[in-house]
PDB file with SEQRES, HELIX, SHEET and CRYST1 records, atoms N, CA, C and O in Angstrom:
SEQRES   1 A   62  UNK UNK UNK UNK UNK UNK UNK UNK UNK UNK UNK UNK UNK          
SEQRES   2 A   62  UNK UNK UNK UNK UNK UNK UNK UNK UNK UNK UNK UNK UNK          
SEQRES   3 A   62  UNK UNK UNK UNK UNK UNK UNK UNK UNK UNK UNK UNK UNK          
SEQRES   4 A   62  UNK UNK UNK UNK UNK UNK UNK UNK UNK UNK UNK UNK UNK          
SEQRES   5 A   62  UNK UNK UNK UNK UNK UNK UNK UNK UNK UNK                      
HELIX    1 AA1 UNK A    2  UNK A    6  1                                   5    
HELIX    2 AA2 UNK A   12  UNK A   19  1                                   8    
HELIX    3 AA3 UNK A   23  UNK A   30  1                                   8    
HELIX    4 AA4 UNK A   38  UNK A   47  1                                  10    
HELIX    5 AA5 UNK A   52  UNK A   55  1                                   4    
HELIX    6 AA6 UNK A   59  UNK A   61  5                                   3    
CRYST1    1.000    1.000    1.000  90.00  90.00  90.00 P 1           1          
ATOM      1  N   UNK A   1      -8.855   7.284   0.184  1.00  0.00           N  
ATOM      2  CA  UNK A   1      -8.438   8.411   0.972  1.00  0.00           C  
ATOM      3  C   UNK A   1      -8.627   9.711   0.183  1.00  0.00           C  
ATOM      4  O   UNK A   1      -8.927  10.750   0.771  1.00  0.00           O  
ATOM      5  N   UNK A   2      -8.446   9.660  -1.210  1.00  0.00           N  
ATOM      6  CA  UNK A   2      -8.457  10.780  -1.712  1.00  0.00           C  
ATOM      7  C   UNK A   2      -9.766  11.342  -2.044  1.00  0.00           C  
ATOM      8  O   UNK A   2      -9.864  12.489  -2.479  1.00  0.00           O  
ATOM      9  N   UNK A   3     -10.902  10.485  -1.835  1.00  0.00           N  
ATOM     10  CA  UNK A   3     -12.375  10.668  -1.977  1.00  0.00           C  
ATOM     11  C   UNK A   3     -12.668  11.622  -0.507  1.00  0.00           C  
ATOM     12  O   UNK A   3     -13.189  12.721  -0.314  1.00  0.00           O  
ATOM     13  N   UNK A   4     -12.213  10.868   0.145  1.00  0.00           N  
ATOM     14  CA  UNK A   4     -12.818  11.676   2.110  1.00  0.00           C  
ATOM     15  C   UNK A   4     -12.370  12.587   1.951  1.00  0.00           C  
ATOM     16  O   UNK A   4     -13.134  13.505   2.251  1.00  0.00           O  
ATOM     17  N   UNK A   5     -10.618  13.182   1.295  1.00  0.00           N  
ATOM     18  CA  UNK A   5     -10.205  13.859   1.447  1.00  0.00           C  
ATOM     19  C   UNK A   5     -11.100  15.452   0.663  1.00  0.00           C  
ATOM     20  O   UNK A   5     -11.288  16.606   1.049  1.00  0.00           O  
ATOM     21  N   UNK A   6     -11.429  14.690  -0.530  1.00  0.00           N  
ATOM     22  CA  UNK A   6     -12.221  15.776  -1.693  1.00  0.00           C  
ATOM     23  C   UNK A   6     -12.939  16.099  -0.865  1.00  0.00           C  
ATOM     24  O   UNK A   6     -12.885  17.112  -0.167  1.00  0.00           O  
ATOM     25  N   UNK A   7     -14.042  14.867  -0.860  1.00  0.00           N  
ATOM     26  CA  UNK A   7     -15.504  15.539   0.123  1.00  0.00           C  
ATOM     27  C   UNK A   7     -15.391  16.536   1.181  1.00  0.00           C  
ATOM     28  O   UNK A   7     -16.426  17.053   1.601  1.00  0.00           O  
ATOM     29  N   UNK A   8     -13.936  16.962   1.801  1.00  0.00           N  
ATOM     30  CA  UNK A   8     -14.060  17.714   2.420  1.00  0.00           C  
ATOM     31  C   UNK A   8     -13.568  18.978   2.743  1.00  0.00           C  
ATOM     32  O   UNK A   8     -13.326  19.734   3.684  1.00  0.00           O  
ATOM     33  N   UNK A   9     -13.517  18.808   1.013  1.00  0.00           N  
ATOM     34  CA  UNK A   9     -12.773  20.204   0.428  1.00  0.00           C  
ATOM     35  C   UNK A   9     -11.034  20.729   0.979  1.00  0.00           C  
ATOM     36  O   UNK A   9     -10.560  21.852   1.152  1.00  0.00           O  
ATOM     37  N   UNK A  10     -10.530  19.560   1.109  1.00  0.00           N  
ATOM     38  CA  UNK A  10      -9.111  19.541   1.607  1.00  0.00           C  
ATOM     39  C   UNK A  10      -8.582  19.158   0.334  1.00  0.00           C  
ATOM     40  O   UNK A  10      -9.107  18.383  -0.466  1.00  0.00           O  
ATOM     41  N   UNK A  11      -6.759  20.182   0.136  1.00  0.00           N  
ATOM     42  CA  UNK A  11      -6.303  19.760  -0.512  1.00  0.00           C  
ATOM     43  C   UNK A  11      -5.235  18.716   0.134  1.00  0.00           C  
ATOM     44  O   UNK A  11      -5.229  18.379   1.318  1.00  0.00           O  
ATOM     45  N   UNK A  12      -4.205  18.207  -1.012  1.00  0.00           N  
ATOM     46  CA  UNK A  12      -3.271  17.680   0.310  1.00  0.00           C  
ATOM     47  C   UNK A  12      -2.348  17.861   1.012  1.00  0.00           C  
ATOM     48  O   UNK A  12      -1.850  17.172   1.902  1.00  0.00           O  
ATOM     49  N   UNK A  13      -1.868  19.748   0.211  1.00  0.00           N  
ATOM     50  CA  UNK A  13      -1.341  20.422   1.682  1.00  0.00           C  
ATOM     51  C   UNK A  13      -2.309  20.615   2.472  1.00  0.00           C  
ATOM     52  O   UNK A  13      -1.711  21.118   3.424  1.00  0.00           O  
ATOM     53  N   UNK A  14      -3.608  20.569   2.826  1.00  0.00           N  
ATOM     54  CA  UNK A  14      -4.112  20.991   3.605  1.00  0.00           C  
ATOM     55  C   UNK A  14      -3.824  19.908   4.898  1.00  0.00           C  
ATOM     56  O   UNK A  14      -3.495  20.078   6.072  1.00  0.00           O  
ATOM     57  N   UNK A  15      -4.159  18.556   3.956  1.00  0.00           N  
ATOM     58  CA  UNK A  15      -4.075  17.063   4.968  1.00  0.00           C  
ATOM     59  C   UNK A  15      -2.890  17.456   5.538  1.00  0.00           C  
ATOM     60  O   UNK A  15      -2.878  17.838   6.708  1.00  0.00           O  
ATOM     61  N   UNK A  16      -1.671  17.406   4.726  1.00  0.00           N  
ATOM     62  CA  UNK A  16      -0.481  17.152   5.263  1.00  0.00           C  
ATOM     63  C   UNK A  16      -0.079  18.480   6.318  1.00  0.00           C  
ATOM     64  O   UNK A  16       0.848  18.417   7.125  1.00  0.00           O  
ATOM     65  N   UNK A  17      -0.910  19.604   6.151  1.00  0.00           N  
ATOM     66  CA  UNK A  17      -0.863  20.162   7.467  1.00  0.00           C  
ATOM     67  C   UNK A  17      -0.986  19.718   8.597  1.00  0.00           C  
ATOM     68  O   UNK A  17      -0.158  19.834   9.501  1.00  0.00           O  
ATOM     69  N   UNK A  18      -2.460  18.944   8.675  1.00  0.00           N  
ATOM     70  CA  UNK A  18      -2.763  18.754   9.490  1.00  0.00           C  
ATOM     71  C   UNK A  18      -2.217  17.312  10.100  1.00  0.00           C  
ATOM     72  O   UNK A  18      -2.155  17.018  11.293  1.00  0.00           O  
ATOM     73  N   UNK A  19      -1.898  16.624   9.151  1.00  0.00           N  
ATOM     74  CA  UNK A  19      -1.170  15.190  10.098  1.00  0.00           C  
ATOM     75  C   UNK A  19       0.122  15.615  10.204  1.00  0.00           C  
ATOM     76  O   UNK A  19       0.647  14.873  11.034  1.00  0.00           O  
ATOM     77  N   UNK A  20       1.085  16.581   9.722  1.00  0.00           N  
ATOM     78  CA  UNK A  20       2.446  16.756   9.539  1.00  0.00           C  
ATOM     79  C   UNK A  20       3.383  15.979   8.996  1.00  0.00           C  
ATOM     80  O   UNK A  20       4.357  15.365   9.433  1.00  0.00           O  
ATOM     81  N   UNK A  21       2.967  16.107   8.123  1.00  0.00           N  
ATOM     82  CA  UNK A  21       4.017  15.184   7.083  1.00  0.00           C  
ATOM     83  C   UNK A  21       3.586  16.406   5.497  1.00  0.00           C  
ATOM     84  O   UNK A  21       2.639  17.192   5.476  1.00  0.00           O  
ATOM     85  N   UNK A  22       4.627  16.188   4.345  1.00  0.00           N  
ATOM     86  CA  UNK A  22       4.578  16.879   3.584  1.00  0.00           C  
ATOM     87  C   UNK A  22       3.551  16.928   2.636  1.00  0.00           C  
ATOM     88  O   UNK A  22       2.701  16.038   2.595  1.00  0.00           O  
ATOM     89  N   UNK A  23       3.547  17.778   1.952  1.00  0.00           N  
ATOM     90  CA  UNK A  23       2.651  17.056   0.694  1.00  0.00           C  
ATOM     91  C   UNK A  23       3.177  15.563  -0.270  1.00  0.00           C  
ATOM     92  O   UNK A  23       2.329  14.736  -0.604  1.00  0.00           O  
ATOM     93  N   UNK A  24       4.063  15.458  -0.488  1.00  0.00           N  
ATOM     94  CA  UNK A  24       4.282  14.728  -0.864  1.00  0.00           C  
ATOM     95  C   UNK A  24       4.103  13.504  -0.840  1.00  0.00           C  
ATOM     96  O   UNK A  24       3.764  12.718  -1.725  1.00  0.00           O  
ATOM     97  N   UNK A  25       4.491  13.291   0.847  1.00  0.00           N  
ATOM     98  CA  UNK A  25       4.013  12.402   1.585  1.00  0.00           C  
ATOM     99  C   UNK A  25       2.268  11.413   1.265  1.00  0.00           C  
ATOM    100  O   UNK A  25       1.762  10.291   1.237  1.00  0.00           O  
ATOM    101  N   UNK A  26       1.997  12.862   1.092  1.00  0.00           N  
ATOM    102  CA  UNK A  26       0.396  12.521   0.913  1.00  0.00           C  
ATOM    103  C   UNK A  26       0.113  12.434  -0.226  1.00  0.00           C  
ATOM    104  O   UNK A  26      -0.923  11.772  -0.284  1.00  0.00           O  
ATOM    105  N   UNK A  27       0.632  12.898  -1.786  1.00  0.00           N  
ATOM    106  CA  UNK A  27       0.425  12.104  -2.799  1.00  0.00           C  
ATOM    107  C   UNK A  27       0.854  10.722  -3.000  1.00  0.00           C  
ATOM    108  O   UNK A  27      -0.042   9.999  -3.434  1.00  0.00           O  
ATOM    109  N   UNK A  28       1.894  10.205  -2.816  1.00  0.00           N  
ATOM    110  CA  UNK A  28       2.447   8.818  -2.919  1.00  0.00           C  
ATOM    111  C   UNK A  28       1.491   8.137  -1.704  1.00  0.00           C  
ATOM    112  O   UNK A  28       0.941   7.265  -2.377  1.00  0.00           O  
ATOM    113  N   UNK A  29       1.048   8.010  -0.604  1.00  0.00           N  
ATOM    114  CA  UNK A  29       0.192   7.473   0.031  1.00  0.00           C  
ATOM    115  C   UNK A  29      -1.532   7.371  -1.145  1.00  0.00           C  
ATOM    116  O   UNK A  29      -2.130   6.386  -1.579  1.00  0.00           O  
ATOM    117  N   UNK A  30      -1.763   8.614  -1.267  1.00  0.00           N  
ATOM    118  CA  UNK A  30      -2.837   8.521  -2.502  1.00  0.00           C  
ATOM    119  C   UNK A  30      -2.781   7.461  -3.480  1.00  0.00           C  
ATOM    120  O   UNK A  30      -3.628   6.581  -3.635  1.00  0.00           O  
ATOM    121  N   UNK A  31      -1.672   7.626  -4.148  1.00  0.00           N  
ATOM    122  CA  UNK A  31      -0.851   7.019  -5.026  1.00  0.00           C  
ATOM    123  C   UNK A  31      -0.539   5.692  -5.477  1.00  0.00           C  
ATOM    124  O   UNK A  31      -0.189   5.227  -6.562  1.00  0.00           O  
ATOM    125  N   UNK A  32      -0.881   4.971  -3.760  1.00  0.00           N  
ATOM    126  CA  UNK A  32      -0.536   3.406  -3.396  1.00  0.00           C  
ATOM    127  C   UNK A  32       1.471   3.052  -3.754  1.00  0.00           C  
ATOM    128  O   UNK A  32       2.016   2.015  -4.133  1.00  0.00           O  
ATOM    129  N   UNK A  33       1.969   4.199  -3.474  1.00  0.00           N  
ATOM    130  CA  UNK A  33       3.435   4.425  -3.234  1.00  0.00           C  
ATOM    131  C   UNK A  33       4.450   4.544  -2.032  1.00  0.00           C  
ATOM    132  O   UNK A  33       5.632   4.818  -1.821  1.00  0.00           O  
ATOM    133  N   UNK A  34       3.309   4.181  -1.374  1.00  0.00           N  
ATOM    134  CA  UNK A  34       4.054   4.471  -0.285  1.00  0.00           C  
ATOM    135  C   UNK A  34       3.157   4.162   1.111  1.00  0.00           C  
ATOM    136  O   UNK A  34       2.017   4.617   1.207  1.00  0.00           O  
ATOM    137  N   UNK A  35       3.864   3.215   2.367  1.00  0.00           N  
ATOM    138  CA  UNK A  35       3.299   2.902   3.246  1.00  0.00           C  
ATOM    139  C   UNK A  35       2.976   3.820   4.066  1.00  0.00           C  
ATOM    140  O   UNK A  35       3.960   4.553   3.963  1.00  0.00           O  
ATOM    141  N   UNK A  36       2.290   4.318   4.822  1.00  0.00           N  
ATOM    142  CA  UNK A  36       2.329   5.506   5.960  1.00  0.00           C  
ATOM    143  C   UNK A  36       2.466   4.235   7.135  1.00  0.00           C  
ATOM    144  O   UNK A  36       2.075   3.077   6.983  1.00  0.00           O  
ATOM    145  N   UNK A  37       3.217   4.886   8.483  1.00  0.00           N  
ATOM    146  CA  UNK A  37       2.886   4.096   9.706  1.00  0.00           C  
ATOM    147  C   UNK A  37       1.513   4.287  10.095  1.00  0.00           C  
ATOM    148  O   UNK A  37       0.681   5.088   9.668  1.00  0.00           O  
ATOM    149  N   UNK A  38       1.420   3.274  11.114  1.00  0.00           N  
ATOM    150  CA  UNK A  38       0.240   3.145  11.887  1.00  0.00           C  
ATOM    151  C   UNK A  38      -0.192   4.657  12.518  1.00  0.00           C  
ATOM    152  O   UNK A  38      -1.367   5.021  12.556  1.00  0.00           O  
ATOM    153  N   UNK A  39       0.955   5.496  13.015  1.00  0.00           N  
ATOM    154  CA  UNK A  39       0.399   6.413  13.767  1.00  0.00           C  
ATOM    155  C   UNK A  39      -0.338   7.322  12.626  1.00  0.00           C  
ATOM    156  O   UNK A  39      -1.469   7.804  12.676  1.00  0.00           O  
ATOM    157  N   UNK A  40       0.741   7.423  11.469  1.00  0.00           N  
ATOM    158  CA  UNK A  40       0.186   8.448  10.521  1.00  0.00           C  
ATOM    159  C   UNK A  40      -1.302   8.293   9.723  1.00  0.00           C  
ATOM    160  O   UNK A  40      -2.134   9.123   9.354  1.00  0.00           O  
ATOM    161  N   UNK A  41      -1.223   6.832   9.643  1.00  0.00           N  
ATOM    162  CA  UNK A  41      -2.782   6.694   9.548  1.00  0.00           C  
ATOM    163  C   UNK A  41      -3.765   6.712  10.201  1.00  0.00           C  
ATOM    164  O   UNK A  41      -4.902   6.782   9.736  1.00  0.00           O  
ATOM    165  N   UNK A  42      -3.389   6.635  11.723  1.00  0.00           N  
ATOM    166  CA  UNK A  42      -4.614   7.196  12.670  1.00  0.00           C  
ATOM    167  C   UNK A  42      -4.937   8.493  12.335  1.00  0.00           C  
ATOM    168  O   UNK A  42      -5.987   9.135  12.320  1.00  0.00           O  
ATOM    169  N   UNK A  43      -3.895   8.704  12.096  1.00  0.00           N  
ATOM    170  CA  UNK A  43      -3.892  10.862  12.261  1.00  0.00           C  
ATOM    171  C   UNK A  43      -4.838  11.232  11.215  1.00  0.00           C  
ATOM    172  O   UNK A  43      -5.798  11.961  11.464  1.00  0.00           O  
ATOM    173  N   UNK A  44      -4.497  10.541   9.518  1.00  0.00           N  
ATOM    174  CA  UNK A  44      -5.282  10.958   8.832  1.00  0.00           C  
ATOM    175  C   UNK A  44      -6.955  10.308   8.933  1.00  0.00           C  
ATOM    176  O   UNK A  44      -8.052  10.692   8.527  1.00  0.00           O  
ATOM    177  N   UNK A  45      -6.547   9.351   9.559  1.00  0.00           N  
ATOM    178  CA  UNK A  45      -8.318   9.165   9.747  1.00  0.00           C  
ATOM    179  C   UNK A  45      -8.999   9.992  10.805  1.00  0.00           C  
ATOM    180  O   UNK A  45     -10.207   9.880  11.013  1.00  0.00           O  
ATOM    181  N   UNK A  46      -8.342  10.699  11.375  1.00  0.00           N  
ATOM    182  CA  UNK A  46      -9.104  11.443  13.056  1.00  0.00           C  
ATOM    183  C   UNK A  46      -9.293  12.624  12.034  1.00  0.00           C  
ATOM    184  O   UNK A  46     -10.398  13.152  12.161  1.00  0.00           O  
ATOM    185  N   UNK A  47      -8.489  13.183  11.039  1.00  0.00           N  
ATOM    186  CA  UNK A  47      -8.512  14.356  10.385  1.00  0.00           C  
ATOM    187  C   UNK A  47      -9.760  14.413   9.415  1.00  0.00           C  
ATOM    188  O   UNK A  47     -10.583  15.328   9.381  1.00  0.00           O  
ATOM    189  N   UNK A  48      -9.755  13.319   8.662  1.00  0.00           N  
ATOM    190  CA  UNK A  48     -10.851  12.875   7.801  1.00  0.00           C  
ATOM    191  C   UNK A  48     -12.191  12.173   8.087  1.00  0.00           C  
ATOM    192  O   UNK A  48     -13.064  11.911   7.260  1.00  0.00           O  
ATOM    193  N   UNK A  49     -12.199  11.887   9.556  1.00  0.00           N  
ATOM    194  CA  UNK A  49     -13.440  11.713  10.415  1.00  0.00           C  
ATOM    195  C   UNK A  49     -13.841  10.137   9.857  1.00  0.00           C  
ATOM    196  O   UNK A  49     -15.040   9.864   9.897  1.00  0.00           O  
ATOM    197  N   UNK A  50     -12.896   9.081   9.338  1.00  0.00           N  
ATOM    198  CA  UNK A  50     -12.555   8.155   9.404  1.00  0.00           C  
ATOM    199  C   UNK A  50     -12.019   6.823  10.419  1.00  0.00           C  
ATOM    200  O   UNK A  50     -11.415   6.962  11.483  1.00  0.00           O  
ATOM    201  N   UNK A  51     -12.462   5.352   9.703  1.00  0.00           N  
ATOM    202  CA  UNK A  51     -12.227   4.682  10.388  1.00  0.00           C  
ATOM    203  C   UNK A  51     -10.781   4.260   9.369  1.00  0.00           C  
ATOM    204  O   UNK A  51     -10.534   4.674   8.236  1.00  0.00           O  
ATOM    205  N   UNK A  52      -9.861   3.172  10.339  1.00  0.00           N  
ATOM    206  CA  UNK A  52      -9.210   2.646   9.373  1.00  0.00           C  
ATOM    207  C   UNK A  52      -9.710   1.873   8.143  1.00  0.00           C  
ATOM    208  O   UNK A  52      -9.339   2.054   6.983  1.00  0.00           O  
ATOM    209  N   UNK A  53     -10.709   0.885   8.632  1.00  0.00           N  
ATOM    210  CA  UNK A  53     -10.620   0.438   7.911  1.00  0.00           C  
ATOM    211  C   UNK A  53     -11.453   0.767   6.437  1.00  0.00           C  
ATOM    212  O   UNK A  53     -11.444   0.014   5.463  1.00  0.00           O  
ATOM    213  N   UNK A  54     -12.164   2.068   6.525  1.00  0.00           N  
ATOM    214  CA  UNK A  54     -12.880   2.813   5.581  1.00  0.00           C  
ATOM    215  C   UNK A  54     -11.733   3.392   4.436  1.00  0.00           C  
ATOM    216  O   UNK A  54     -11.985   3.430   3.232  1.00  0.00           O  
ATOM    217  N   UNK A  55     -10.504   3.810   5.001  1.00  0.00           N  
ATOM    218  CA  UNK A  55      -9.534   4.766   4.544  1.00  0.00           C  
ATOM    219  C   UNK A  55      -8.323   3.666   3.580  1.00  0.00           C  
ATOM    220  O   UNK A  55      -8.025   3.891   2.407  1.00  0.00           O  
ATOM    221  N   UNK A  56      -7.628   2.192   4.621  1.00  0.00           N  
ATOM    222  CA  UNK A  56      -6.668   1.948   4.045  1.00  0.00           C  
ATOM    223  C   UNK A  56      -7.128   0.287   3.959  1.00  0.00           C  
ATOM    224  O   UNK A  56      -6.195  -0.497   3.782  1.00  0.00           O  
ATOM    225  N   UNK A  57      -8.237  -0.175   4.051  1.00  0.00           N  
ATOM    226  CA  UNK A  57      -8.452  -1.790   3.799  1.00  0.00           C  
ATOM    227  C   UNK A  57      -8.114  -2.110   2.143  1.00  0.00           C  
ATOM    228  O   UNK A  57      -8.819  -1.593   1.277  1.00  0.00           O  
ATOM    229  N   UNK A  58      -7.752  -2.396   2.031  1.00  0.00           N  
ATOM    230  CA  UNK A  58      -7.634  -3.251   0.656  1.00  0.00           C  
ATOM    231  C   UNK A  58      -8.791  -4.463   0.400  1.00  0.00           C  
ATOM    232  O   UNK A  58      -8.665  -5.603   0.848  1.00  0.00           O  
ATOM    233  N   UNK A  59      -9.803  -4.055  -0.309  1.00  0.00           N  
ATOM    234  CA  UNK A  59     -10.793  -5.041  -0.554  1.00  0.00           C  
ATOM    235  C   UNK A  59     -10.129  -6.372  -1.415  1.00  0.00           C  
ATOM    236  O   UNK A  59     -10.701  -7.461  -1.355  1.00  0.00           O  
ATOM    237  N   UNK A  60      -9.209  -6.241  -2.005  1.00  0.00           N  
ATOM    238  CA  UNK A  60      -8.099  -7.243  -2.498  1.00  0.00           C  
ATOM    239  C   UNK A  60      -8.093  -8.349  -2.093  1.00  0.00           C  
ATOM    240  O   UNK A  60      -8.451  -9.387  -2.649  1.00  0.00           O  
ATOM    241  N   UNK A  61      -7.497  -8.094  -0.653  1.00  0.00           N  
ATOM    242  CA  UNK A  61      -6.946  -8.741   0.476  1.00  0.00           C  
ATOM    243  C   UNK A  61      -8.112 -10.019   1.102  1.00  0.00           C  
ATOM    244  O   UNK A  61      -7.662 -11.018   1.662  1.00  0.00           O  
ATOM    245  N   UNK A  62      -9.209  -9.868   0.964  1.00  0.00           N  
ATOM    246  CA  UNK A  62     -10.286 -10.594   1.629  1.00  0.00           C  
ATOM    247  C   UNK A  62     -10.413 -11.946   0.485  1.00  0.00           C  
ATOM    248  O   UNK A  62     -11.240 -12.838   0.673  1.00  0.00           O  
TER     249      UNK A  62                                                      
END                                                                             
């Protein structure tokens, strides 16, 4: 997330403008600190011109 986010010259008050949630919010999500809901991760992927599963898959997991 924090790569899409660079590439597009957003900081993460900028993100967290735009999904509404704080900055903070959006470092600990960066961070792997913190879950966002489902809605909030749509939001940041519609913002970041993202899919989910580009933004929050865990290649781990497979």
């Amino acid at each position: 997330m924090k790569a899409a986010r660079a590439g597009l010259d957003l900081s993460q008050e900028d993100l967290a403008v735009k999904v509404g949630v704080t900055r903070q919010t959006i470092g600990m999500i960066e961070a792997g600190k913190y879950n966002p809901t489902l809605n909030l991760c749509i939001s940041i992927c519609k913002v970041l011109g993202k899919t989910l599963d580009e933004l929050f898959w865990d290649e781990n997991l497979e």
